[in-house]
PDB file as gemmi writes it, atoms N, CA and C in Angstrom:
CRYST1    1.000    1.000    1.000  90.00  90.00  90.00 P 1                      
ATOM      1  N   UNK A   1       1.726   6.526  80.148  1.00  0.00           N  
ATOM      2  CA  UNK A   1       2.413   5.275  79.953  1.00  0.00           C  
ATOM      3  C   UNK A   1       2.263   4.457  81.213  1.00  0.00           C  
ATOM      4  N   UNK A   2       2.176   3.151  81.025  1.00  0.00           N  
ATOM      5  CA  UNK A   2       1.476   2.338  82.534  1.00  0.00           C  
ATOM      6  C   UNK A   2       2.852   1.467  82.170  1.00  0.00           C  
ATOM      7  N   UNK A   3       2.954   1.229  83.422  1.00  0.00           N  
ATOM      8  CA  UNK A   3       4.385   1.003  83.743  1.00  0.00           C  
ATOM      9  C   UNK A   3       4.365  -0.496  83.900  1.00  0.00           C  
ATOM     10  N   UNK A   4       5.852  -1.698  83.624  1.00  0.00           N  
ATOM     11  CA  UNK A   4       5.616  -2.865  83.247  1.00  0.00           C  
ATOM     12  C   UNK A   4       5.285  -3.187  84.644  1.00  0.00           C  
ATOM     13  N   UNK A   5       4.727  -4.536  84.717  1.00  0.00           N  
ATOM     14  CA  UNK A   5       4.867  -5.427  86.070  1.00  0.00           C  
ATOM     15  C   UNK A   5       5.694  -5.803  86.729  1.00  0.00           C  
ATOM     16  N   UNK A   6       6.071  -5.797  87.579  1.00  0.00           N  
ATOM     17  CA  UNK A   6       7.145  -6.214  88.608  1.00  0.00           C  
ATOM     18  C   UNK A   6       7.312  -7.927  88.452  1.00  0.00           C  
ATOM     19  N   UNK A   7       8.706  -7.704  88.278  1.00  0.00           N  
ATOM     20  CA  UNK A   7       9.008  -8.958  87.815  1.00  0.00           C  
ATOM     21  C   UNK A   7       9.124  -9.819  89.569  1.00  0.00           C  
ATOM     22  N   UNK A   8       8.538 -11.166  89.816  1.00  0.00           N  
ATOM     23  CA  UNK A   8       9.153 -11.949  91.082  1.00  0.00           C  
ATOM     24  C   UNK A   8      10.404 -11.683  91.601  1.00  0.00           C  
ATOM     25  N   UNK A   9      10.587 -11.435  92.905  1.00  0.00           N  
ATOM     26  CA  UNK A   9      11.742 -11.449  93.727  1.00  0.00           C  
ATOM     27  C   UNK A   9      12.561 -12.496  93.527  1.00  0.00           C  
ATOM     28  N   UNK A  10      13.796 -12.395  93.377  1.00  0.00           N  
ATOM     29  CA  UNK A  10      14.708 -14.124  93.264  1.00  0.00           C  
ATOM     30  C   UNK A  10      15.609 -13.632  93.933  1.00  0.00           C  
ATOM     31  N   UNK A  11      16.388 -15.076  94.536  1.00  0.00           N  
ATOM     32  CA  UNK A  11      17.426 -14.623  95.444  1.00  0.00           C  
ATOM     33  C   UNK A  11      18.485 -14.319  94.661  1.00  0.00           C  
ATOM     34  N   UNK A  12      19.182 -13.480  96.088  1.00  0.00           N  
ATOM     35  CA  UNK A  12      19.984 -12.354  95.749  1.00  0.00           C  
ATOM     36  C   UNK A  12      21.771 -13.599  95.225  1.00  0.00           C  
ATOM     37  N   UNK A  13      22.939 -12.662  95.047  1.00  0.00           N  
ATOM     38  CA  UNK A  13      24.139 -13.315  94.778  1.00  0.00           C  
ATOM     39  C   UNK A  13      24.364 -14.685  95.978  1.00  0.00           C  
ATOM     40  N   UNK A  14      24.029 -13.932  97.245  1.00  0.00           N  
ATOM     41  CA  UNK A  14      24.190 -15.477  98.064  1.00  0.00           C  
ATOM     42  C   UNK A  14      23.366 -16.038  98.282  1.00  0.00           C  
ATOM     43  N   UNK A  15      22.182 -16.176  97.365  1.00  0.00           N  
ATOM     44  CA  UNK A  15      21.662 -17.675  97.453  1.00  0.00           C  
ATOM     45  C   UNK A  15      20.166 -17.309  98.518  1.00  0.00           C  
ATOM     46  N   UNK A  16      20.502 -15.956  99.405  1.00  0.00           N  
ATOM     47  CA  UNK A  16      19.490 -15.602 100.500  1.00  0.00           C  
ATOM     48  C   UNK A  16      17.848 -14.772  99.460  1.00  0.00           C  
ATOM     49  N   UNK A  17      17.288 -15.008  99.936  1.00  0.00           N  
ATOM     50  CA  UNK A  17      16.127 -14.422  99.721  1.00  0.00           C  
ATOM     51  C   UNK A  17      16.662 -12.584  99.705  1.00  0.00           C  
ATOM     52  N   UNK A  18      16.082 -11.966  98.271  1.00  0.00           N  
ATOM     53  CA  UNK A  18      16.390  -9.984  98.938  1.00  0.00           C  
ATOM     54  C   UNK A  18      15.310  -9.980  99.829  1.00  0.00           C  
ATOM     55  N   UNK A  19      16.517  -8.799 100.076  1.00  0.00           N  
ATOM     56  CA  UNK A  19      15.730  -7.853 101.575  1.00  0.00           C  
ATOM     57  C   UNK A  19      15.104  -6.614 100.598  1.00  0.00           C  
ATOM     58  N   UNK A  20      14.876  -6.641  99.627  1.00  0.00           N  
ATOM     59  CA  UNK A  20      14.563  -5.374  98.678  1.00  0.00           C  
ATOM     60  C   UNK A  20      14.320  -6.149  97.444  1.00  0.00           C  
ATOM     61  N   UNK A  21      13.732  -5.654  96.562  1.00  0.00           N  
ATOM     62  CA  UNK A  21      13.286  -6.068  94.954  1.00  0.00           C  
ATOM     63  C   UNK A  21      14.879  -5.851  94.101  1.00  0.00           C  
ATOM     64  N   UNK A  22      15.065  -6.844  93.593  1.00  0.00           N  
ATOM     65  CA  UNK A  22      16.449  -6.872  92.395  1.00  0.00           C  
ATOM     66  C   UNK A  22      15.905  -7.769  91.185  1.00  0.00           C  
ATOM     67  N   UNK A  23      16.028  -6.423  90.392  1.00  0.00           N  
ATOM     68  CA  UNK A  23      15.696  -7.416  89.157  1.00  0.00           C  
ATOM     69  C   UNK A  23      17.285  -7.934  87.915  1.00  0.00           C  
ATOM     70  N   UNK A  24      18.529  -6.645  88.679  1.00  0.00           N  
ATOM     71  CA  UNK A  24      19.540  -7.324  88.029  1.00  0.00           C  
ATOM     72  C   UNK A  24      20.331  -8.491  88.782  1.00  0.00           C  
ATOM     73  N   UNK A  25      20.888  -9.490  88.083  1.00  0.00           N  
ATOM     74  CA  UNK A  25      22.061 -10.027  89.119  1.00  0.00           C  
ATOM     75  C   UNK A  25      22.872  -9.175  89.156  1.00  0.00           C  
ATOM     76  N   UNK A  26      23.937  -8.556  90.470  1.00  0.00           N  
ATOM     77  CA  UNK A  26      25.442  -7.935  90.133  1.00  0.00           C  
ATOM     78  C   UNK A  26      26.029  -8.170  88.988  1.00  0.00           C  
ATOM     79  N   UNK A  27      26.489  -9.270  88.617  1.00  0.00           N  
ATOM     80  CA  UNK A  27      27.090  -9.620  87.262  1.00  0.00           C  
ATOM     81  C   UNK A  27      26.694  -9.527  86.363  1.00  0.00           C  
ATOM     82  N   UNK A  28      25.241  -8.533  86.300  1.00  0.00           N  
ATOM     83  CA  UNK A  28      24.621  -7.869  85.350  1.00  0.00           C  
ATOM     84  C   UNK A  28      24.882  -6.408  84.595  1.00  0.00           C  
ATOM     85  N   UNK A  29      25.882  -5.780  85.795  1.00  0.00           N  
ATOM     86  CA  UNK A  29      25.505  -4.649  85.366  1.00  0.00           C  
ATOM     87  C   UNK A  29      26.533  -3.918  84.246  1.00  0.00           C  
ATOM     88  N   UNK A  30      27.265  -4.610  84.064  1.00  0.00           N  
ATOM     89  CA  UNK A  30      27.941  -4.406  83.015  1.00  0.00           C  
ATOM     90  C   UNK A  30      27.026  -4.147  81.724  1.00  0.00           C  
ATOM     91  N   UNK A  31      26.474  -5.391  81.558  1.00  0.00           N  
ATOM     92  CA  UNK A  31      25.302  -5.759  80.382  1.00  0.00           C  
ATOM     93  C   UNK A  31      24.380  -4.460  80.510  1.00  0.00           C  
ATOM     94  N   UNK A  32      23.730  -3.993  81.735  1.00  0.00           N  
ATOM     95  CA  UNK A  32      23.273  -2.639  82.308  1.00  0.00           C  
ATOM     96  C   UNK A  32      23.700  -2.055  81.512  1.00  0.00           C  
ATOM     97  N   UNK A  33      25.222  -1.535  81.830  1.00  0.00           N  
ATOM     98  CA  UNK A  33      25.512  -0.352  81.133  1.00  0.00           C  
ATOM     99  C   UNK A  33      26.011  -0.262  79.909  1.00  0.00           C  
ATOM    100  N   UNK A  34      25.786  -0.977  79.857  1.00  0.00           N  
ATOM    101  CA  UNK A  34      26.056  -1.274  77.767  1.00  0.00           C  
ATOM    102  C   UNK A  34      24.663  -1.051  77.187  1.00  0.00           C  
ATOM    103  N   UNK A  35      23.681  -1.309  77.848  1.00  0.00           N  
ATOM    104  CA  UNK A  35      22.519  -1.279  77.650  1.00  0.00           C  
ATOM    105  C   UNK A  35      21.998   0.185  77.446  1.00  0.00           C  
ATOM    106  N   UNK A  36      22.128   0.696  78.460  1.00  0.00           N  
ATOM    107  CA  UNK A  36      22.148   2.270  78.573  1.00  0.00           C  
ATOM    108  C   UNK A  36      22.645   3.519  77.569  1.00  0.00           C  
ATOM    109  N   UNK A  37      23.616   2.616  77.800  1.00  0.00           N  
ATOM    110  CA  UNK A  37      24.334   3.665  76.540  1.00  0.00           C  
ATOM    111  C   UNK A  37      24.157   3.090  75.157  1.00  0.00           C  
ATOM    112  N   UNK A  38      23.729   2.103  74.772  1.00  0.00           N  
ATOM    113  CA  UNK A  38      23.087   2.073  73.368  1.00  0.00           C  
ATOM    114  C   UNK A  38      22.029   2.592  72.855  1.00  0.00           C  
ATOM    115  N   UNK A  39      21.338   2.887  73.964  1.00  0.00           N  
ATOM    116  CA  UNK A  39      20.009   3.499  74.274  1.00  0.00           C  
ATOM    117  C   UNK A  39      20.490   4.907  74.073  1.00  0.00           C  
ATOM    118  N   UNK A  40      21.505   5.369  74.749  1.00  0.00           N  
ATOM    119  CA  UNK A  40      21.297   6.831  74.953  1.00  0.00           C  
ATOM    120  C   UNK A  40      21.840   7.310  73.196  1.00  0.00           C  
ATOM    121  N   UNK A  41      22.827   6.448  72.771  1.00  0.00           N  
ATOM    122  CA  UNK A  41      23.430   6.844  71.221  1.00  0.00           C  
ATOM    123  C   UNK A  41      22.144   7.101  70.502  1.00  0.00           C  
ATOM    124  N   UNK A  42      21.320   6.203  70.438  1.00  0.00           N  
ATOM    125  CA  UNK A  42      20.080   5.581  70.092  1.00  0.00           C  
ATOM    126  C   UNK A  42      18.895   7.218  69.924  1.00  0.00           C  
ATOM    127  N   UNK A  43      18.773   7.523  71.158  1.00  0.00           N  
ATOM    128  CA  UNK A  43      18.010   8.812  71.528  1.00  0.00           C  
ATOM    129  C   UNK A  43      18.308   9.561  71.201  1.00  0.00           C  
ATOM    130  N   UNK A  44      19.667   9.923  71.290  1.00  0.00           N  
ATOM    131  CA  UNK A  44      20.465  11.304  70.071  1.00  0.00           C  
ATOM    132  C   UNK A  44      20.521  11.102  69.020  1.00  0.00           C  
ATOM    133  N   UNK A  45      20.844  10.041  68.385  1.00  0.00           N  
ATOM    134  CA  UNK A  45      20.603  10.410  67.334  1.00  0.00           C  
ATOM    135  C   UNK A  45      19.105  10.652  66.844  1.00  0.00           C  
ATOM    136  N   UNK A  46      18.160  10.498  67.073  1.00  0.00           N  
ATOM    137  CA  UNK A  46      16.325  10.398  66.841  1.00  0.00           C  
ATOM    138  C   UNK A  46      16.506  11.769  66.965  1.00  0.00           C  
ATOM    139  N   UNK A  47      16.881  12.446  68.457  1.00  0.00           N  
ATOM    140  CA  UNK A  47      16.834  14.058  68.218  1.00  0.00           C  
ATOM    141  C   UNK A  47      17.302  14.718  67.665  1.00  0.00           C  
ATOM    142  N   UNK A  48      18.568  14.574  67.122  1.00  0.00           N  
ATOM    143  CA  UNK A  48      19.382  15.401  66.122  1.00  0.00           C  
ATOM    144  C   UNK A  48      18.496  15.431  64.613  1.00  0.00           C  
ATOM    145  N   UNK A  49      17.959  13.556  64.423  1.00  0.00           N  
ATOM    146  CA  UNK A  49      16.964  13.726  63.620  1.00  0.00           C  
ATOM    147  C   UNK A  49      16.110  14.467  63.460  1.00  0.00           C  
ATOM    148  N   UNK A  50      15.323  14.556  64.443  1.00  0.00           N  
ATOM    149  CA  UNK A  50      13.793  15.117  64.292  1.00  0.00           C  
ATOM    150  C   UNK A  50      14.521  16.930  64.152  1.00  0.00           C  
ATOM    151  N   UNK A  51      15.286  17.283  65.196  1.00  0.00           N  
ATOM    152  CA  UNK A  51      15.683  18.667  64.751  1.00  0.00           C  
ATOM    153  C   UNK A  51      16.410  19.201  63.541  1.00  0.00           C  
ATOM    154  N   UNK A  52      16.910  18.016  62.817  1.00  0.00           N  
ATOM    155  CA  UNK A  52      17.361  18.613  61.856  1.00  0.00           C  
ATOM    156  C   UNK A  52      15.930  18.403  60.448  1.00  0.00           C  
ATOM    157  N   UNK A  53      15.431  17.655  60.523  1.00  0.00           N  
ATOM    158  CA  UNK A  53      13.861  17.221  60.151  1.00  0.00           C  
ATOM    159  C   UNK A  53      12.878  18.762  60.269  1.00  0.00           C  
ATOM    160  N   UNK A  54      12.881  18.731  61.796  1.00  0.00           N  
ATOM    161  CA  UNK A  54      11.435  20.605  61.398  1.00  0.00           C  
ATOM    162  C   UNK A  54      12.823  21.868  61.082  1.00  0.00           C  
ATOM    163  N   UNK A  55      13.841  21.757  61.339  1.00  0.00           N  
ATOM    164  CA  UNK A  55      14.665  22.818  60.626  1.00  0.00           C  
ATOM    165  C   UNK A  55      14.749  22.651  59.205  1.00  0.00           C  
ATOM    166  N   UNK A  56      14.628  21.397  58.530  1.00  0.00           N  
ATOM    167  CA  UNK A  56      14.682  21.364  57.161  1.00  0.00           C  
ATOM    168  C   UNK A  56      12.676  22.156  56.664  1.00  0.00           C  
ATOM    169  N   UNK A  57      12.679  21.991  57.350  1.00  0.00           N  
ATOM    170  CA  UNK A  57      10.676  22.015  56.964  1.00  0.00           C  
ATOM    171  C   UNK A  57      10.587  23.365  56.956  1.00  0.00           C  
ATOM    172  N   UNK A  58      10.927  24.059  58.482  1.00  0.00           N  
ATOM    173  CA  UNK A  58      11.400  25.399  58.578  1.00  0.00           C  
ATOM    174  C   UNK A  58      11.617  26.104  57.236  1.00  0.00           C  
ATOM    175  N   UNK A  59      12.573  25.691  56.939  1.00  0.00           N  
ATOM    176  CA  UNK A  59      13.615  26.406  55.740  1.00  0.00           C  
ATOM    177  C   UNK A  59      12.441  26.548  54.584  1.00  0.00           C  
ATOM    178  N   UNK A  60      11.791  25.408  54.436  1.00  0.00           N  
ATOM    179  CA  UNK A  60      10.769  25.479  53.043  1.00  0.00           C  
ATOM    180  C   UNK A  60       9.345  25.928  53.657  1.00  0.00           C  
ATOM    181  N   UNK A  61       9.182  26.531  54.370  1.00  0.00           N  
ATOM    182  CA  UNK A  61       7.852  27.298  54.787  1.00  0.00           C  
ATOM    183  C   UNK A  61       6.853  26.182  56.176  1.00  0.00           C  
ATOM    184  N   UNK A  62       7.832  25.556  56.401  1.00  0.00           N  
ATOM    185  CA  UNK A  62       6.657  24.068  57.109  1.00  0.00           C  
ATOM    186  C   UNK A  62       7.043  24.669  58.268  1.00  0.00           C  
ATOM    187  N   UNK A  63       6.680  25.397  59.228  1.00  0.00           N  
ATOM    188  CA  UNK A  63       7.088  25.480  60.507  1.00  0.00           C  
ATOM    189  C   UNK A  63       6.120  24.149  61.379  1.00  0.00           C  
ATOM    190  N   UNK A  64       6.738  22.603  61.810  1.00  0.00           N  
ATOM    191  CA  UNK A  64       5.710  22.169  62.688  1.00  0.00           C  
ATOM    192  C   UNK A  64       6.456  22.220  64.109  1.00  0.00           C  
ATOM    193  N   UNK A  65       7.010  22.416  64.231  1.00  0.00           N  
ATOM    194  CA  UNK A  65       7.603  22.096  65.738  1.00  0.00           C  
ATOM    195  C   UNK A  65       6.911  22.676  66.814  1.00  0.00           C  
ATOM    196  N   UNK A  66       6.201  23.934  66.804  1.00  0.00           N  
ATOM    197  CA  UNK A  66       5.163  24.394  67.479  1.00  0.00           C  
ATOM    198  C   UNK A  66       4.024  23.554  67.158  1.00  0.00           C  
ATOM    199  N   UNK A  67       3.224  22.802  66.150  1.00  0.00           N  
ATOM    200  CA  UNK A  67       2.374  21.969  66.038  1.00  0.00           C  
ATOM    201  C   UNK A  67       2.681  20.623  66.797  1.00  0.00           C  
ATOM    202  N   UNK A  68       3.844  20.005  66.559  1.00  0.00           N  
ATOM    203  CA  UNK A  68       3.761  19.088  67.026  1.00  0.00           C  
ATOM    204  C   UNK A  68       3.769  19.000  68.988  1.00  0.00           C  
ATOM    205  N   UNK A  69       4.309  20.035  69.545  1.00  0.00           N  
ATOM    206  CA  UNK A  69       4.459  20.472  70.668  1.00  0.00           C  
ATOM    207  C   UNK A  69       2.960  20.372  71.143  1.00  0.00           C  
ATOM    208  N   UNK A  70       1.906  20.837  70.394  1.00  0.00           N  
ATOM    209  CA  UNK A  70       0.607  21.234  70.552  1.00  0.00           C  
ATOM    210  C   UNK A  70      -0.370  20.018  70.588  1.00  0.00           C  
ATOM    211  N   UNK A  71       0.282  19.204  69.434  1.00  0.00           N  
ATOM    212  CA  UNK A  71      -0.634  17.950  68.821  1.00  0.00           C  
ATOM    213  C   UNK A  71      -1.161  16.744  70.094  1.00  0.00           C  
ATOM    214  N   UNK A  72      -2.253  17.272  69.863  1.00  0.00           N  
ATOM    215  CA  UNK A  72      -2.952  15.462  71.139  1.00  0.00           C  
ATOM    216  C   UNK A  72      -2.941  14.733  70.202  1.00  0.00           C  
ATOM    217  N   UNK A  73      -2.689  13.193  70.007  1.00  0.00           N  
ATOM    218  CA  UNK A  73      -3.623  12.124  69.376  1.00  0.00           C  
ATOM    219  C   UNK A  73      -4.736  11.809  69.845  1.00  0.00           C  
ATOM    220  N   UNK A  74      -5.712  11.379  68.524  1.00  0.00           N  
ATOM    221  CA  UNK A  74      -6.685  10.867  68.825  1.00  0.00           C  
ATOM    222  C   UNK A  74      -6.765   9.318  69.628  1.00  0.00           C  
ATOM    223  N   UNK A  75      -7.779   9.024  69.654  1.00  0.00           N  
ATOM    224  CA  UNK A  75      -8.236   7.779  70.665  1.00  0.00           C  
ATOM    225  C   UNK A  75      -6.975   6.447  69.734  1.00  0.00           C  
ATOM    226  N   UNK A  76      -7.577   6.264  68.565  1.00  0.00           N  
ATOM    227  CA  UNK A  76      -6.918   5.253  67.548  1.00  0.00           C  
ATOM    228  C   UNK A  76      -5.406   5.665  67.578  1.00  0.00           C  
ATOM    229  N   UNK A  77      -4.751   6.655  67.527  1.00  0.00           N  
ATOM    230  CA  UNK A  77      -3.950   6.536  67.102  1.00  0.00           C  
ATOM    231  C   UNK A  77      -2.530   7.027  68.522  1.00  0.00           C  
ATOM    232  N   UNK A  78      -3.156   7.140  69.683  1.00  0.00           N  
ATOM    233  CA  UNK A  78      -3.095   7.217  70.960  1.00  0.00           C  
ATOM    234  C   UNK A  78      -2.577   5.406  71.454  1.00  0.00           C  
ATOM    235  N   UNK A  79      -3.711   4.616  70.535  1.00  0.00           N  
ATOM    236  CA  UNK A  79      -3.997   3.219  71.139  1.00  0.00           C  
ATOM    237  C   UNK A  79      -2.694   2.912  70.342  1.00  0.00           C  
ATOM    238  N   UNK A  80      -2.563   3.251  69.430  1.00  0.00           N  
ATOM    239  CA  UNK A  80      -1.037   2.298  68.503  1.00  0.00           C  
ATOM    240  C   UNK A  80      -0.333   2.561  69.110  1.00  0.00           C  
ATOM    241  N   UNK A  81       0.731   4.163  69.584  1.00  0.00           N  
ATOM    242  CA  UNK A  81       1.563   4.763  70.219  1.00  0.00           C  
ATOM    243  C   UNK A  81       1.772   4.093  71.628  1.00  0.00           C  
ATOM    244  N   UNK A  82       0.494   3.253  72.277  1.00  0.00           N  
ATOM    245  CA  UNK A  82       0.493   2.714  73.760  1.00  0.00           C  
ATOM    246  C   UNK A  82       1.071   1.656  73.382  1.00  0.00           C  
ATOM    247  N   UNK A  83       0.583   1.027  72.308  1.00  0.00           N  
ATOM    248  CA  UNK A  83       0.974  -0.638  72.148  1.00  0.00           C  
ATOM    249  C   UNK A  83       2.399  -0.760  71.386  1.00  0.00           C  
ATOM    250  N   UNK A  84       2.745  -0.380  70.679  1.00  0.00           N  
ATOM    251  CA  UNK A  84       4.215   0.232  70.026  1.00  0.00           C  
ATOM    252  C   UNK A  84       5.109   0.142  71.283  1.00  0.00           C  
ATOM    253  N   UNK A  85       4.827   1.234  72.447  1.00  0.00           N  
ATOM    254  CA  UNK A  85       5.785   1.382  73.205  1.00  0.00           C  
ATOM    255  C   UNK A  85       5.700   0.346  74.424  1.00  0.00           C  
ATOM    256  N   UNK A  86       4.042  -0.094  74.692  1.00  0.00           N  
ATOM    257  CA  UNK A  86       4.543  -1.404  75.176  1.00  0.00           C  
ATOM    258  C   UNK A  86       5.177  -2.771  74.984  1.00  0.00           C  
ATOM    259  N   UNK A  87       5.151  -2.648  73.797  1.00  0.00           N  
ATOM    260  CA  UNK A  87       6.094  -4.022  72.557  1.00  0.00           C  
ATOM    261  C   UNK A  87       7.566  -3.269  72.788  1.00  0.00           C  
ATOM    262  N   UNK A  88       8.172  -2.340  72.943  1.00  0.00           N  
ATOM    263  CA  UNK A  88       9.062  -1.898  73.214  1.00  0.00           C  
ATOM    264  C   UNK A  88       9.610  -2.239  74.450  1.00  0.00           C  
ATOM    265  N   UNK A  89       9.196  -1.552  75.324  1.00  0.00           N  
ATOM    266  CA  UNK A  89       9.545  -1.819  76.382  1.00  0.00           C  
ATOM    267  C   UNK A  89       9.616  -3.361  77.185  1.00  0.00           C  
ATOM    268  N   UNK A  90       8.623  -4.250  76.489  1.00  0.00           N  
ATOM    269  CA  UNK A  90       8.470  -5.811  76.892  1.00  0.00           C  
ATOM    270  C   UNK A  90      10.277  -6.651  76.411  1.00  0.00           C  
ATOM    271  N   UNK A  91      10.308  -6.062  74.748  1.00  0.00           N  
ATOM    272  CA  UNK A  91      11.186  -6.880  74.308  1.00  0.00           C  
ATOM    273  C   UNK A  91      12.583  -5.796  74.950  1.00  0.00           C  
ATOM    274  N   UNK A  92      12.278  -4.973  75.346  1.00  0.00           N  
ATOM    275  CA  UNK A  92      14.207  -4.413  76.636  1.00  0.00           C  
ATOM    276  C   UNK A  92      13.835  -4.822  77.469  1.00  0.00           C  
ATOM    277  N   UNK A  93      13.066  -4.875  78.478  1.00  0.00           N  
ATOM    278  CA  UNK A  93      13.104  -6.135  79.625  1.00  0.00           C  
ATOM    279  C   UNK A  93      13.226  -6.892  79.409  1.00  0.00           C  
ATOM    280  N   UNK A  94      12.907  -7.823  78.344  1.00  0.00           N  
ATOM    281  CA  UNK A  94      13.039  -9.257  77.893  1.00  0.00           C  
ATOM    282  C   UNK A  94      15.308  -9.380  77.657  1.00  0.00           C  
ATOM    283  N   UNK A  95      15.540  -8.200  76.859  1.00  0.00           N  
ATOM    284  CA  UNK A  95      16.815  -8.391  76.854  1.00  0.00           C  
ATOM    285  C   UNK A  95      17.182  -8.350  77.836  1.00  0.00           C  
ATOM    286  N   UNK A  96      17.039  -7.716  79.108  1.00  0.00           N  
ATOM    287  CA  UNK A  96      17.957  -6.897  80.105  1.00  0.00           C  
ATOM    288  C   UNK A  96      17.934  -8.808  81.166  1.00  0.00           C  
ATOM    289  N   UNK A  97      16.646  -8.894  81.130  1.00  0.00           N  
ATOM    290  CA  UNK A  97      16.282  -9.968  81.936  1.00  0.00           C  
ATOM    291  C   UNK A  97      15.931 -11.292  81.160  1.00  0.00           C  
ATOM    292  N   UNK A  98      16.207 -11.993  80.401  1.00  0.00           N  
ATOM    293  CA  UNK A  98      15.659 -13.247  79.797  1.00  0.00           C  
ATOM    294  C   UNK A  98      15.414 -14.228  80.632  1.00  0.00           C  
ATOM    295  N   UNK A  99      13.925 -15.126  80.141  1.00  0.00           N  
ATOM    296  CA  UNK A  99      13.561 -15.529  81.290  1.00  0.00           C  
ATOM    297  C   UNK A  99      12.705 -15.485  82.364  1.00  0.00           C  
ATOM    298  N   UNK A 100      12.544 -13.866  82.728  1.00  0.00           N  
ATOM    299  CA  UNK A 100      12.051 -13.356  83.836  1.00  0.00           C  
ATOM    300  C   UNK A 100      10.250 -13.217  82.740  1.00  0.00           C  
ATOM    301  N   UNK A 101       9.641 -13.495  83.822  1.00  0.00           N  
ATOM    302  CA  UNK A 101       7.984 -12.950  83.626  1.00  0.00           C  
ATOM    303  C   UNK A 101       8.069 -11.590  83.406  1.00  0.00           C  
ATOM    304  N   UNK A 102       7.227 -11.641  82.096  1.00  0.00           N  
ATOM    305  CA  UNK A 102       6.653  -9.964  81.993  1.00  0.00           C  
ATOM    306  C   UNK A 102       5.421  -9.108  82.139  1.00  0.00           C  
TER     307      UNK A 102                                                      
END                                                                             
């Protein structure tokens, strides 16, 4: 996974240039952590999914969970999975930061 671009430096709460890269305002981080944790509800539930998903498969003779553990994608379908998660990740920076270059 290739990681997004660094968004421009902007000044910090007083107005000064950072002395370090900030891509939230302070009065962001609330929004932060609301963010986070919708995300994290978000992720559990997908895993509870998927495990209750190869335990159902399990039960009827499908063991994949060792397959999928195993599975490379191919080139094509490698390329969707890149672009999927970079459309992902563009439009949560886009929420976290609106505005900001991506």
């Amino acid at each position: 996974m290739s990681a997004a671009p660094a968004a421009p430096a902007r000044a910090n709460a007083t107005g000064a240039a950072p002395t370090r890269f900030e891509f939230l305002a302070p009065e962001q981080l609330d929004d932060l952590g609301r963010a986070v944790l919708t995300l994290a509800r978000e992720v559990w539930v997908l895993r509870d999914r998927q495990r209750i998903l190869e335990h159902v498969l399990a039960e009827r003779g499908v063991d994949v969970a060792d397959a999928i553990d195993r599975y490379q994608p191919g080139p094509e379908l490698q390329k969707r999975l890149d672009a999927e998660r970079a459309a992902f990740v563009k439009e949560l920076l886009g929420a976290l930061a609106p505005g900001t270059p991506l």
